[in-house]
N, C-alpha and C positions, 0 to 999 in steps of 0.2 A: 593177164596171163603171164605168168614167169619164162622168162627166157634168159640165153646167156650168150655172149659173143664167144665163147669158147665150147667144142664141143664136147670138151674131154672132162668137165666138171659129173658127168654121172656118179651118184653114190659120193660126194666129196668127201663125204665123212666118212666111206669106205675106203683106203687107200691102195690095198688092192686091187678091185674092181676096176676104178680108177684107172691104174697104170697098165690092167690089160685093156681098158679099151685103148690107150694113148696107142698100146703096141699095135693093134688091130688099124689104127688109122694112120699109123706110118706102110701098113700094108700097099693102104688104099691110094697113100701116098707117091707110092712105087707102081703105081700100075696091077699091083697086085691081088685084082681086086677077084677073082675066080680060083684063090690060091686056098688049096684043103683045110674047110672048117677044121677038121683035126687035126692037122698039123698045127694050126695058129693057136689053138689052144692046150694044148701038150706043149706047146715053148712058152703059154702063162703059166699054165698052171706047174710045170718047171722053174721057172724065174719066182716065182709069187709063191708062198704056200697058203693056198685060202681051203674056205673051211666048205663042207658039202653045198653049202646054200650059197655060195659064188658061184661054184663050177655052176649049178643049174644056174643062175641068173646070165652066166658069161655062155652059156651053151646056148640059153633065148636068144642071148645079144645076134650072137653068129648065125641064127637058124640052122636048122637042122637039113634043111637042103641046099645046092649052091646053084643058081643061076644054068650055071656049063654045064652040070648035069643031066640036063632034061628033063628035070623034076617040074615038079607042077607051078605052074606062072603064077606068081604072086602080084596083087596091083602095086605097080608102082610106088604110090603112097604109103605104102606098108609094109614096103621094104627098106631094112636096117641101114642095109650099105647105102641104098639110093637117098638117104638120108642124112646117111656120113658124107654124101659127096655131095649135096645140096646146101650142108651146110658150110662148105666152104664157100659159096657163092654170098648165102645171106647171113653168117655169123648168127646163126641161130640154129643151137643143137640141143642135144638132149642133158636138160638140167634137173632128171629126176626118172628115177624107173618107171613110173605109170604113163609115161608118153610111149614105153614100148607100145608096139601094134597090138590089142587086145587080142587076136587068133594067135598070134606069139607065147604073149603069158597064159592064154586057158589051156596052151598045147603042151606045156612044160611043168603044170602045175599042178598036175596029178602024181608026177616023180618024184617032185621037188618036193610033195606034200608044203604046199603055198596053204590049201585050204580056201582057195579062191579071195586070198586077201590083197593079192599086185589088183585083181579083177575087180574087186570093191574099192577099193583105195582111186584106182581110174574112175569109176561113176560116181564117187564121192567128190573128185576133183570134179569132175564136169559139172557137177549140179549145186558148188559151191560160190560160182563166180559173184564178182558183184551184181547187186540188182537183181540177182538170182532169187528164185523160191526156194528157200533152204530147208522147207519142210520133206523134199525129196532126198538131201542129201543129211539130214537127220536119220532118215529111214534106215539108211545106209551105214551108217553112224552107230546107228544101234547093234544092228548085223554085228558089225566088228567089235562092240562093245560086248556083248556076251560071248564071244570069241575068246577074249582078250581076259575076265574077268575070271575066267576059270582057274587060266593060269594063276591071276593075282592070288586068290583066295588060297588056291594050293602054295603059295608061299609064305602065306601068312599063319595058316595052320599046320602047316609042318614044324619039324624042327628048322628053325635059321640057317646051320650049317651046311643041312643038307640041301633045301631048296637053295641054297646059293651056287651049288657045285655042277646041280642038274641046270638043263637046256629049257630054253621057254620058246618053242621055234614060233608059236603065232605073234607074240611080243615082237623076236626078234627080227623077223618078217614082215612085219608092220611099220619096224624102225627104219628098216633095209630100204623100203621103198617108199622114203619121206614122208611117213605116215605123219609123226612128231611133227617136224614141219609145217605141215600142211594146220594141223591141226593147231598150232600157234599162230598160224599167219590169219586163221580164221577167227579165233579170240580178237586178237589184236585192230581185225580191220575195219572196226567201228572208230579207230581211235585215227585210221591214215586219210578218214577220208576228208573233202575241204568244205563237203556242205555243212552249212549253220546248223541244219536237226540231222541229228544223226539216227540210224536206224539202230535200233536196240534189238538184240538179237534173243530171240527165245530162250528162258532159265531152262528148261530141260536139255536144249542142245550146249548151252556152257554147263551145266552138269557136268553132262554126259565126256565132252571134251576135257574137262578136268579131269574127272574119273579115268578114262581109257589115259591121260598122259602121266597121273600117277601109278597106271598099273604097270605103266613102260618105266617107268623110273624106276619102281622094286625089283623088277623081273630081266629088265636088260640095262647089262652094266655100259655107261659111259652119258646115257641121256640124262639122266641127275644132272652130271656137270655139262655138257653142252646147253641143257635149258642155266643152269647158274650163271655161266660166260656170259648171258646175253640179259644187262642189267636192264633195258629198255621193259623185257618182259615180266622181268622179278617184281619192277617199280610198276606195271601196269597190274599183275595181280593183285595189288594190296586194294587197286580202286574193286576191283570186283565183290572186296568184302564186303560192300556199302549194303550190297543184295541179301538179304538174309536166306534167301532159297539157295545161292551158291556160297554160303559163306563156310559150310562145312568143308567144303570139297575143296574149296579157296585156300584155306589154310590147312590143312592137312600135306597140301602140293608147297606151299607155300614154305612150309617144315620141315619138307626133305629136301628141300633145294639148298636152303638158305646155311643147312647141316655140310655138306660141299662144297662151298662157296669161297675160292681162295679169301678174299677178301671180305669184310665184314660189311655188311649194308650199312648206309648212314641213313637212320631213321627220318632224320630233317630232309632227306631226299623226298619222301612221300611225300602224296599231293596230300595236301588237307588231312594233316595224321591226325588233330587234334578233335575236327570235328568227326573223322572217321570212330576213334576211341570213344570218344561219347557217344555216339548213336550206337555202340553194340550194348545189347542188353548183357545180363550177369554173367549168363552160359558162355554166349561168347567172349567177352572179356577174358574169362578164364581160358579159352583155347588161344588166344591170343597171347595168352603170358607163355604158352609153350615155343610161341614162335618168339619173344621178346628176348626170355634167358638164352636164345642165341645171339640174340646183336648187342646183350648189355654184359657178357661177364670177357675177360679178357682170354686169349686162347687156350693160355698155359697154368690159369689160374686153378687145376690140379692135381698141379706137379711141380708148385710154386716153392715147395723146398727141396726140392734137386737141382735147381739153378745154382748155382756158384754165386755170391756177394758179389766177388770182382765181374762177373759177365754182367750182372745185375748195373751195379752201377755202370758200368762203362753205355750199357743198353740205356740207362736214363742220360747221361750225359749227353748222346747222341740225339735221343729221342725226350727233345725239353719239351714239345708239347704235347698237348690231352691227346690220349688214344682215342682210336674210333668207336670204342666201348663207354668210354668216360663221358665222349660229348653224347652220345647215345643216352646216357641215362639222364644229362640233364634235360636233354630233351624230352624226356619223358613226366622229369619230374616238373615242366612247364605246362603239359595239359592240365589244364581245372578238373578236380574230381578227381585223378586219377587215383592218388595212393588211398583217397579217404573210400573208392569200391575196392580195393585190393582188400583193403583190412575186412569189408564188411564180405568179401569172398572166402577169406579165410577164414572167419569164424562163425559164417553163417551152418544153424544145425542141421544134422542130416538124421531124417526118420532111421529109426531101430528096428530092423525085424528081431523079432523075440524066438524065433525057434531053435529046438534044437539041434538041427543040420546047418542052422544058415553059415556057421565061420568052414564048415568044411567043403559047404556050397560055391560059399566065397574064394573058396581058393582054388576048385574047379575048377572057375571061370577065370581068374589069373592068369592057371595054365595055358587057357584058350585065346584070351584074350588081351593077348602083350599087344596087339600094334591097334598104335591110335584110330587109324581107318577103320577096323572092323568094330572097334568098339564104339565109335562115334557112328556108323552108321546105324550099328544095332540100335544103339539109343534112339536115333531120328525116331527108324523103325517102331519101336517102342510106343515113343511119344506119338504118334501121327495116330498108330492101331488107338490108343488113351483114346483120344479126340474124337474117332468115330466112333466109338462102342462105348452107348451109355449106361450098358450092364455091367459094366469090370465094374468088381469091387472094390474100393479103395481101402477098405479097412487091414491096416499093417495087421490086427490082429491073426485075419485069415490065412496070411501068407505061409506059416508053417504047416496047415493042415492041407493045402492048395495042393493045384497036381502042377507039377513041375515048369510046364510050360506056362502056367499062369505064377511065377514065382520067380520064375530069372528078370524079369522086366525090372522087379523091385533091387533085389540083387544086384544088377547091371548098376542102379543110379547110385548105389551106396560106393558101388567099385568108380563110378565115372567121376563122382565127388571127391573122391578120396586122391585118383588122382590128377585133380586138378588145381585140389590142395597143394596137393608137393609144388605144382607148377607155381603156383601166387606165392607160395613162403619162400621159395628159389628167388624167385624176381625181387621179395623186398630182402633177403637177406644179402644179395648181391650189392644192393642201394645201400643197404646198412652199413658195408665194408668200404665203399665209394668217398671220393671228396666231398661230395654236400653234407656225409653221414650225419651231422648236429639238423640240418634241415630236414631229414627224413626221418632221425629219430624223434622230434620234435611233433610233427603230426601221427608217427605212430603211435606216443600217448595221446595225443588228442583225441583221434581215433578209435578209442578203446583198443587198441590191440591185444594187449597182454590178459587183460579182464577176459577177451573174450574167448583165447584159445584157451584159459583155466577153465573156461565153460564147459570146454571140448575134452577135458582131458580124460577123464570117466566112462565117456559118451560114446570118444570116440579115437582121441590118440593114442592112449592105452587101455582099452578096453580091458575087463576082466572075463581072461578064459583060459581053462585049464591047457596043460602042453599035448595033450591028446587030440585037441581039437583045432591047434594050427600046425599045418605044416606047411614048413618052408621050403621053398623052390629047390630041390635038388637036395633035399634033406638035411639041407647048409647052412648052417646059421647067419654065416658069413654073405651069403647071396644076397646082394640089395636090390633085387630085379622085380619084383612084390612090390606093389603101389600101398602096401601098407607097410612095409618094411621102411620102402621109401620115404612116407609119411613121418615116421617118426625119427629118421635121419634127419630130415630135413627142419624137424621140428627143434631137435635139442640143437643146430647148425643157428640155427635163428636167434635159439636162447643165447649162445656163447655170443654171439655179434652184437645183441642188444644188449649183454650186461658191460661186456669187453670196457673198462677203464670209462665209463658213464654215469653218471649221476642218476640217472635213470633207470636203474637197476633194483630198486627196490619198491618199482611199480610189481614188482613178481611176490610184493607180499599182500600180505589181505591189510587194515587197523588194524586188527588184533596185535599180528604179528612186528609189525611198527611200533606196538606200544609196548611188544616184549624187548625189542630192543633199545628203546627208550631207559625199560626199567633194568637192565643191562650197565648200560653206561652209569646212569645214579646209583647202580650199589656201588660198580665202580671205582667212582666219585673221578670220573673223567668226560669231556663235554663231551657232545652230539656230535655225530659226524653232520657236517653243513649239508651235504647231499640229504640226509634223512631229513633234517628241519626242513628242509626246502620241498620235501615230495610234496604232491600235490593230492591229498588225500582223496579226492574223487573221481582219481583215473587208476587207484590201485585195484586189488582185485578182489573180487569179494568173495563171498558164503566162506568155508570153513575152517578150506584150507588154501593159503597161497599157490602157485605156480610150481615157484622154488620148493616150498614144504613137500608139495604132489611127486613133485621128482622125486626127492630124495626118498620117499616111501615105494618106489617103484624100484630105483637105483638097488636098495638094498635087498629086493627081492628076485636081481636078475639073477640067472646061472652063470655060472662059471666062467662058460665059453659062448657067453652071448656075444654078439658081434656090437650091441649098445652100450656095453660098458666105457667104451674107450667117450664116445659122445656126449655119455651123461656126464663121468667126469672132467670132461672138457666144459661141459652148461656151467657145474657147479662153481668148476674154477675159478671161469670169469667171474662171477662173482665178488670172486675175492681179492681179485686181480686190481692193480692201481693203492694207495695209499694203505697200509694196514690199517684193518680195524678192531680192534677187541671186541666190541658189542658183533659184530657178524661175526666172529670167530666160534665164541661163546655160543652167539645162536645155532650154528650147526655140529657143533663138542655135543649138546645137550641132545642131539636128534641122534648122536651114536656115532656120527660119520665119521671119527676117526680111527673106532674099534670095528669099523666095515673093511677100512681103508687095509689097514695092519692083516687083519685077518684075508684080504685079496690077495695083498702080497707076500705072506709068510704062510697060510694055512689052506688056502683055493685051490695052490696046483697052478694056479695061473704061469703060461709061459708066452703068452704072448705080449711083444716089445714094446705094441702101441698099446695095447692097455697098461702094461705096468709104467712105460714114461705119464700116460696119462694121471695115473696116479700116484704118483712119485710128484708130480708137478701139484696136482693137488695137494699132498697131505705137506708139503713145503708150503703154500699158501696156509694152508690152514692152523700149522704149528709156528710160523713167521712173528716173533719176539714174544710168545705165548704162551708163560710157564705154567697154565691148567694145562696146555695140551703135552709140553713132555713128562707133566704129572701122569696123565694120563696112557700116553705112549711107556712109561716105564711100569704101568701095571697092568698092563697088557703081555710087552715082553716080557715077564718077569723071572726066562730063564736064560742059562748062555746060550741053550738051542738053539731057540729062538731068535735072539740077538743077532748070532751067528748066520740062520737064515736069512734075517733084514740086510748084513750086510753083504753076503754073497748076493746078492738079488742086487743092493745099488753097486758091487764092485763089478757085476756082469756084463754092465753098459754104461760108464758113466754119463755119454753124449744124455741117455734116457735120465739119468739119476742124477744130474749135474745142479739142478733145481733147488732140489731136494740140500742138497750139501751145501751152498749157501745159505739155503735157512737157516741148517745148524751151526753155521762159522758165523753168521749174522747174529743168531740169537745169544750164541756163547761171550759174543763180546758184549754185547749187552745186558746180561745176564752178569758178568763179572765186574760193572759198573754198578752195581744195585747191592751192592754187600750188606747194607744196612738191612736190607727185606728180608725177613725173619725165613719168609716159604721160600726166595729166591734161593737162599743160603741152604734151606734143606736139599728142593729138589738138585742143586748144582753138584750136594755130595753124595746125591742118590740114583740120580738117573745114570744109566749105561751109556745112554748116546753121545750125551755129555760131556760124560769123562773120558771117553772112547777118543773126540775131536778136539777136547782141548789140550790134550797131549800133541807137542810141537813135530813127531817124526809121520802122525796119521795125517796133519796139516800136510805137510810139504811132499807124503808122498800122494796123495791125492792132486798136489800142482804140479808135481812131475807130471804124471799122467793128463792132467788136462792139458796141460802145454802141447805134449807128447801126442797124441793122438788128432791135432788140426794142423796145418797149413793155411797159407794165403789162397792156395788154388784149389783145397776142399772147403773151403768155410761157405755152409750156407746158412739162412733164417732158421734152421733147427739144430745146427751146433755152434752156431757161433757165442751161443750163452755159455759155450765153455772157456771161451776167451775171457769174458767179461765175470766168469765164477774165479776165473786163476786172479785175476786184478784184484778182487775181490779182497781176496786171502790177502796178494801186497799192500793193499789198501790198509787194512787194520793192524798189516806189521807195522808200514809206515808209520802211523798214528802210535805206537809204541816204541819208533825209533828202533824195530827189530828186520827194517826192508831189508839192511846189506847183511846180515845174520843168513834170509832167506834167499840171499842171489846170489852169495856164495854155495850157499847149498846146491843151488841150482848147478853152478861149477863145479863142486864135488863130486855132483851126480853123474856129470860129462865122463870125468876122466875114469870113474870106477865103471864104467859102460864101456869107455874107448873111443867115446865121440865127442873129441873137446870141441866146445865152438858150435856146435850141432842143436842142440836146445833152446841156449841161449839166440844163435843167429835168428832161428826159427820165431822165437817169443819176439825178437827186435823186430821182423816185418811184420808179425802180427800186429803189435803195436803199433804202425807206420799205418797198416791197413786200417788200422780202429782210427785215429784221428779223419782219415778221411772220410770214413763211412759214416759215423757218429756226428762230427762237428757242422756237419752241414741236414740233420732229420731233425726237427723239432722237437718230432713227436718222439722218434727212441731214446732222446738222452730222457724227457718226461720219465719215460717208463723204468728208464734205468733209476732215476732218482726215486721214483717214487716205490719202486720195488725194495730197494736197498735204505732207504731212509737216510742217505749216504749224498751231501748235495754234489750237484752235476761238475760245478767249478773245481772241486776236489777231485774226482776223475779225471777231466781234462789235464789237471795240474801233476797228478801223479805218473800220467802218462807222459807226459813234456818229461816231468823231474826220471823217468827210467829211459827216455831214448837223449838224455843230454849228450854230445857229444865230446863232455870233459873227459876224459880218463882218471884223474885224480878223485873226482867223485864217487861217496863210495854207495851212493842209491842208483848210478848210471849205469845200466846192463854192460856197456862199452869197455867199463874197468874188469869186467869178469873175463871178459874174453881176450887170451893171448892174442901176441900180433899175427903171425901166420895163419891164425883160424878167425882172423876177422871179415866180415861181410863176405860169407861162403856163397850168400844168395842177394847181392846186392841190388841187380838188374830184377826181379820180381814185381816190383810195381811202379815201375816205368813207363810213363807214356810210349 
């Protein structure tokens, strides 16, 4: 039995409460123990502002009659005060509101509208102790469980906003009077006790207790994080999962906690996580990766480019070891089995119903069914009716002629598949991104991965259906809240990670496709990329069309203002992304992708930022030292209109279009190095784009402005490619011996502005910030070399040779800048 040496602990987690009783026992303190219920409560409820369900809890506290009054003789034992002053003698007071007198709370509890829950909550305490028959206070358990359930369900099927704003007074009232509590302490106390066998407590009442403590978590706010704080409990749920009878309700509780939870769980904290993952079957596995993409992805990893570079570094410098996310997923990727079920979760097939209601069926049920609880229970549901009733027809065919309630069951599993898809391709695309990434992509060719989501792509991640027949949440394109929306976010999310700078990357074609880029390279007459020699023809993908080929035939038939476009060409990108290739250039010129590209940006309408950078960043990979494709790009543009439009579109954001403009200053100088090539020489005096950048005043006023528009203390991972576009430019003046040509310019531009020294200072820290941030990543100077074709040593060196500290030198920023306007910002990255 719980008890406390102090008596003023009632409701601890009420702090009001709380401190009127503390007041009521300095009364009793004073001798004041006959002094007007009224009065002492009109000076709490003065001092304290509490809410209606105090005042009636503090109004039982005090009873309604006093002693001196002549009122009617209450027994001793069951009187509050005689209680309050008994416990000073034995340090044992009241450490929870069901120890009130039960004629107390059933006399108040018709006002207070309790609902007879303080009065349940008491015989659920009594009939719970140890050693007890718990079949009696299961009973009891249930009473308050369809109480309590009402409320939940009206939260889940309302709108969100609004169920959050309204009251759930039987929730609330349950929590009020240690309900939570109790009901953990009851989970838990198979785990306190000291005998060798322990008593295993009946799967319907840890249901049920699950159940009723997730419906206090949705409905009343602060229990979330009070069960979170208390990691002893977190770490004993995960043992519950072992049960497949609680494992639903396990982790559902398990999900929203862990959503809260300041700190991130360390996975290697669980007991026997290894063999716990192995013994769940497929179903559950997949509800388990909902709860995993919270302990494995880092906190801010969705808002990772609004961090600052300088906050960034300075954050790793401090923080040199693996996060609690990092060691989290190697621990994951040390259970046997693990990633080779993930893959067979994602690409295992899901039956088709063929009617013609079912996608506006399906999306019905969306509406109704966003939260994981109702939808996992409905499935049980579901499943269990299956099992008894050996009439249901199983034939997908019937489903569309069906009456409705024999139709949703089917429904429900294609929606409960779908999203629990998202959840598995979250979990490996987060691994994908991670330090072991070469050991995770490794087995996900083993694994068939990619073969096998090209299975699905048809079937199931892009289905073919007309725009009549889906609609989207909130009539929004943009809304990613649809678990098929989601689906295919998550999908092309997965493609960009597994191609991103990998050799691996050209499992997303089918043979065919491999041997068109083969015969590519041979007209050519330039070798194989090693990556291609090297695939491993019997983990590509097969029948007729590749992964990559599937995309691009979707991509060009999205609308305008679909919310995919920015992700598909983000898939494609990667692709292209790491060493140029001609034979993959080639391969997608020929599927049309550039005259998609041009026509987005110049003939769509399109005005939104992240899809045109998305494709800006594309059509720069794709036309990167590639003279079929500015052949191409100039018969497309083929008027000043036009032109004109391309470049109002890259002059409208460079940070977006910055990409893009190093291709064409990459390619131009390469291009003027091939003079002997008969076409090189055409297209150089034909194309507009061409001739537009290799005029020296469009150079340099494009490095004014990328200069111009970052700082040290805005540079993040999404503009800092405008530091390294401006290098860029000096890079290949350097190499013509034209650097001090353009850093005078740089000066000229000062003083025809009025801000001598201002540019330039700006370029000098930026440069100071690039040495430190670059010479110590491996991996970015790679990408920088291998994007630029430009080696790594030659950056280094050009940035040493422009922050020299000569003045007589005339490539040293130092000589541009007069003495009075030098180092205006010299303190900027200062330890």
């Amino acid at each position: 039995m719980r008890s406390s040496a102090c008596p003023n602990v009632v409701f601890a987690h009420r702090p009001g409460v709380a401190e009127g009783l503390r007041h009521y026992n300095v009364c009793c303190n004073n001798n004041m123990l006959y002094v007007s219920n009224k009065t002492v409560f009109c000076v709490f409820k003065e001092a304290h502002k509490v809410s209606v369900q105090e005042e009636e809890i503090m109004a039982t506290l005090l009873g309604s009659e006093s002693p001196c009054t002549g009122g009617k003789r209450r027994n001793c034992n069951g009187n509050v005060v005689t209680k309050f002053t008994a416990s000073k003698i034995t340090g044992q007071g009241f450490s929870r509101g069901t120890q009130l007198p039960g004629g107390l709370l059933q006399e108040r509890d018709k006002r207070a509208k309790w609902h007879g829950i303080p009065t349940l909550l008491q015989r659920l305490y009594e009939s719970s102790h140890p050693n007890s028959d718990l079949s009696h206070a299961h009973s009891f358990l249930k009473v308050l469980s369809s109480q309590l359930s009402m409320e939940a369900m009206s939260f889940v099927t309302e709108d969100r906003k609004t169920a959050q704003e309204s009251t759930f007074p039987n929730t609330y009232t349950f929590d009020l009077f240690g309900g939570v509590n109790l009901l953990v302490e009851l989970l838990m106390r198979p785990t306190l006790t000291m005998q060798k066998k322990k008593a295993n407590m009946n799967d319907d009442l840890v249901k049920d207790c699950l159940s009723v403590l997730y419906n206090c978590c949705i409905c009343t706010e602060g229990v979330t994080k009070s069960l979170a704080a208390r990691d002893d409990f977190v770490l004993f749920l995960f043992t519950l999962m072992t049960n497949k009878k609680t494992f639903l309700q396990t982790a559902t509780l398990i999900e929203d906690i862990l959503g809260v939870k300041k700190e991130m769980i360390q996975l290697e904290g669980i007991p026997n996580l290894s063999g716990l993952v192995q013994s769940f079957d497929q179903q559950q596995l997949a509800n388990f990766c909902r709860i995993l993409s919270v302990t494995i992805s880092e906190p801010d990893v969705g808002n990772d480019d609004k961090h600052t570079l300088l906050a960034k570094n300075a954050q790793q410098k401090s923080n040199a070891s693996p996060s609690r996310a990092e060691v989290n997923q190697v621990t994951l990727l040390n259970i046997p089995g693990f990633i080779e079920r993930l893959c067979k979760l994602a690409t295992r097939k899901v039956s088709e119903a063929t009617g013609a209601n079912f996608l506006q069926e399906l999306e019905d049920w969306y509406t109704w069914l966003d939260n994981a609880l109702v939808l996992d229970a409905l499935m049980q549901m579901a499943t269990e009716e299956a099992e008894q009733s050996s009439t249901e027809s199983s034939d997908e065919s019937s489903l569309a002629t069906s009456p409705l309630r024999h139709r949703l069951p089917q429904s429900m599993k294609i929606v409960h598949e779908i999203m629990y898809k998202v959840e598995v391709l979250y979990v490996l695309c987060v691994l994908l991104m991670g330090r072991q990434r070469n050991q995770v992509h490794k087995m996900l060719a083993e694994f068939r991965l990619i073969p096998g989501l090209n299975n699905l792509f048809d079937k199931l991640i892009w289905r073919k259906y007309t725009a009549s027949n889906h609609v989207v949440h909130g009539q929004n394109e943009n809304c990613d809240c649809s678990p098929e929306i989601s689906f295919k976010i998550q999908f092309l999310r997965l493609l960009q990670s597994f191609s991103d700078h990998h050799e691996n990357k050209y499992l997303l074609l089918n043979s065919q496709e491999l041997n068109e880029l083969s015969a590519i390279s041979m007209k050519a007459n330039i070798p194989e990329v090693e990556a291609l020699v090297n695939t491993d023809r019997s983990l590509v993908c097969d029948g007729k069309k590749g992964l990559l080929t599937r995309l691009l035939t979707v991509m060009k038939r999205e609308p305008p203002d679909s919310s995919f476009r920015f992700w598909q060409a983000r898939a494609v990108e990667s692709f292209l992304r790491g060493a140029t290739s001609y034979a993959d250039q080639m391969f997608l010129l020929k599927r049309g992708l550039l005259e998609h590209i041009l026509f987005c940006i110049i003939d769509s309408g399109c005005t939104s930022r992240d899809v045109l950078q998305s494709y800006f960043d594309l059509l720069g990979e794709l036309m990167k030292f590639n003279i079929d494709a500015f052949k191409r790009f100039n018969k497309y543009v083929n008027t000043p209109e036009k032109f004109q439009t391309f470049l109002t579109q890259i002059n409208s954001s460079l940070v977006d279009s910055n990409m893009l403009v190093r291709c064409i200053v990459l390619s131009l100088d390469r291009f003027e190095s091939q003079t002997e090539d008969v076409k090189v020489v055409e297209v150089l005096s034909e194309c507009c784009l061409l001739s537009y950048m290799a005029r020296v005043e469009n150079r340099l006023a494009f490095l004014f402005r990328l200069i111009n528009i970052i700082n040290v203390q805005t540079l993040t991972q999404e503009n800092v490619s405008c530091l390294n576009t401006s290098l860029v430019i000096l890079m290949l003046a350097r190499r013509k011996a034209k650097l001090p040509f353009y850093l005078n310019a740089l000066r000229e531009k000062e003083y025809a502005e009025k801000y001598p020294g201002c540019l330039l200072n700006n370029f000098h820290n930026l440069l100071r910030f690039w040495q430190r941030h670059y010479l110590n990543k491996d991996k970015d100077s790679t990408c920088l070399e291998n994007s630029s074709c430009i080696p790594f040593s030659y950056w280094k060196e050009t940035v040493s040779v422009l922050l020299g500290s000569d003045r007589t030198s005339l490539c040293a920023i130092a000589s541009y800048i007069d003495e009075p306007y030098m180092d205006l910002d010299r303190d900027l990255l200062e330890d």
